[in-house]
N, C-alpha and C positions, 0 to 999 in steps of 0.2 A: 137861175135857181139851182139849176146841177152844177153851176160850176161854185156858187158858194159853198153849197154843200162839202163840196171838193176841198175847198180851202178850209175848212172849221173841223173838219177831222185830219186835217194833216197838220193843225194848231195844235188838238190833241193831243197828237202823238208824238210830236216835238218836247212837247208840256211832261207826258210820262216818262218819256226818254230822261230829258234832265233830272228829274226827279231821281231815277235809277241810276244816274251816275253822279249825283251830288251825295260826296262822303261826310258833309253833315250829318245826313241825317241818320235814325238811333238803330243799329243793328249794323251800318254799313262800313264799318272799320272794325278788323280785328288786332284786339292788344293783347299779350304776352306778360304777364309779370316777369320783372329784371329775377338773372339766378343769381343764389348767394352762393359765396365762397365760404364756407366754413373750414377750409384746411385740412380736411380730410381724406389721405390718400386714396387713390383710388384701387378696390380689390382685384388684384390677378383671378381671373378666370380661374376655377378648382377643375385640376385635371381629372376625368372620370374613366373608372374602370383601371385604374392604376394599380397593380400588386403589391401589396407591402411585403418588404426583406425582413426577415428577421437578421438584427444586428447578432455580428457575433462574436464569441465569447472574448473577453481577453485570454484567456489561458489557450484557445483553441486557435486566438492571431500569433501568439509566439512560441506556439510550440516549437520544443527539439528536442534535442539527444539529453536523457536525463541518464543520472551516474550515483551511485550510493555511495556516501562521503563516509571515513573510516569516522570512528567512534573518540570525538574530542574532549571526555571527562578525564577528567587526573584526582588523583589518588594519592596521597600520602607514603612512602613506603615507612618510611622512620624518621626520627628527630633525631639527631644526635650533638652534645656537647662536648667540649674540652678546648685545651690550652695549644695543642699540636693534632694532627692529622696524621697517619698512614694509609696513600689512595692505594685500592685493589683493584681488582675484578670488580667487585660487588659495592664498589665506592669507601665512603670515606671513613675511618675507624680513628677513632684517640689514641694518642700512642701510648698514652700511659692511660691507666682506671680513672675517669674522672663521675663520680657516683654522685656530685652536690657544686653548687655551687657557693663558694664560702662569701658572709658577709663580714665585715671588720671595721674599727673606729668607732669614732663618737661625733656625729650624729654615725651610723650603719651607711653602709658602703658596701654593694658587690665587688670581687674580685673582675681583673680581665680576664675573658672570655670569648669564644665563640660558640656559634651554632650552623650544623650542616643541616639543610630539609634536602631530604632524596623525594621526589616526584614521580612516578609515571602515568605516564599517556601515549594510546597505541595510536594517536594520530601526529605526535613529536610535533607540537605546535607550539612554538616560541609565545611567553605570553607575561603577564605581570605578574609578581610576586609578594606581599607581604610577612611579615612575621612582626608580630607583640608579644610581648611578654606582661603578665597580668599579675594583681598580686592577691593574698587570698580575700580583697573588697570587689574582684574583677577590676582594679584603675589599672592603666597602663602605666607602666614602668619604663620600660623600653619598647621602642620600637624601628624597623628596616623596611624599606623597602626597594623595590631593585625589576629583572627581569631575568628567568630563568630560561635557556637554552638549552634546547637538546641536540642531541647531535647524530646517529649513523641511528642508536639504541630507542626503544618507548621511554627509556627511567633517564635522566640528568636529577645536578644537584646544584643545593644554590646555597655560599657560605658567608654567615653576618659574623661580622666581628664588632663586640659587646666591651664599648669601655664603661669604668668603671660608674656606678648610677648608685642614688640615696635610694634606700627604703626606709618604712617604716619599720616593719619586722620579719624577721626570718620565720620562714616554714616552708608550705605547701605552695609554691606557686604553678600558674598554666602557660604554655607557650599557645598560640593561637596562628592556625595558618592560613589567612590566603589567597588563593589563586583564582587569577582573573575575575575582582572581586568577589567571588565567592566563597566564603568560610570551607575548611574541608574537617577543622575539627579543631581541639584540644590535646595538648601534651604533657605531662606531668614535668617538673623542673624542683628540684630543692634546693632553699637557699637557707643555709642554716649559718651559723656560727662557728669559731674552728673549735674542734675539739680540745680540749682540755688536753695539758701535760698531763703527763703521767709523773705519778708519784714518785719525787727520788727513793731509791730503797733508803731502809734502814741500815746506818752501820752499827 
């Protein structure tokens, strides 16, 4: 009788055991859901307790030796016109009075001509030049243009020479100057007609 006994609890327990290791049964396997890839990098760690630099300035990365540049505006000294030149000191003069410019023919016609512009600038900087001549609707008539040079001095001069051009009518015309395009002003020019003979005397 003890020794059945013996035998039907060690059936038992045999019986439990398998039970306990059969992964049939419900709870006794663990599953994982599959990971997705979604493609999305993965984030570096954020450094902590990091100082922020203030960037700096540009004008404070390249600094250096700064210098005061001479004064580059120019200035007109005078216009001047005629048929010949005498150079001086003081530049360039007509050698004879030339007070007008005469127009002549049929359709009107200026005579030949030129024009000195005298300039200065105390920084003697080489630069572009224009000159027009206007008529009294403001149209251009004539026009030069070129590059004016200085040399040891602030003042240089700069000379167009004017062939002969139609106008409409003689009067008040403007010469117009300028430099490094910037206008520096207006000139008075007259272009008129020749004067009239004079009357042979009476005999």
């Amino acid at each position: 009788m003890r020794m059945l006994r013996s035998l039907i609890l060690a059936s038992l327990s045999l019986a439990l055991a398998a039970s306990a290791a059969d992964p049939k049964l419900k709870g006794s396997k663990k599953e994982t859901a599959p990971r997705l890839d979604l493609g999305i990098p993965a984030f570096k760690e954020i450094p902590k307790d990091q100082k922020l630099e203030k960037p700096k300035e540009a004008d404070e990365a390249q600094q250096g030796p700064t210098s005061t540049t001479l004064d580059e505006g120019y200035s007109v000294v005078r216009v001047v016109h005629g048929k010949a030149f005498i150079r001086g000191p003081d530049g360039a003069r007509p050698s004879t009075p030339f007070p007008q410019v005469t127009a002549t023919g049929n359709p009107l016609a200026t005579e030949k001509f030129s024009s000195v512009v005298r300039l200065k600038s105390p920084a003697k900087k080489n630069t572009s030049i224009e000159v027009a001549i206007l008529d009294q609707r403001g149209d251009t008539v004539m026009e030069a243009s070129g590059e004016i040079r200085f040399g040891t001095g602030p003042e240089a001069e700069w000379q167009v020479d004017w062939e002969p051009t139609g106008i409409r009518n003689p009067g008040e015309f403007q010469v117009l100057v300028r430099v490094g395009g910037n206008p520096l002003g207006t000139f008075p020019l007259k272009v008129l007609l020749p004067a009239a003979p004079a009357p042979a005397p009476a005999k």
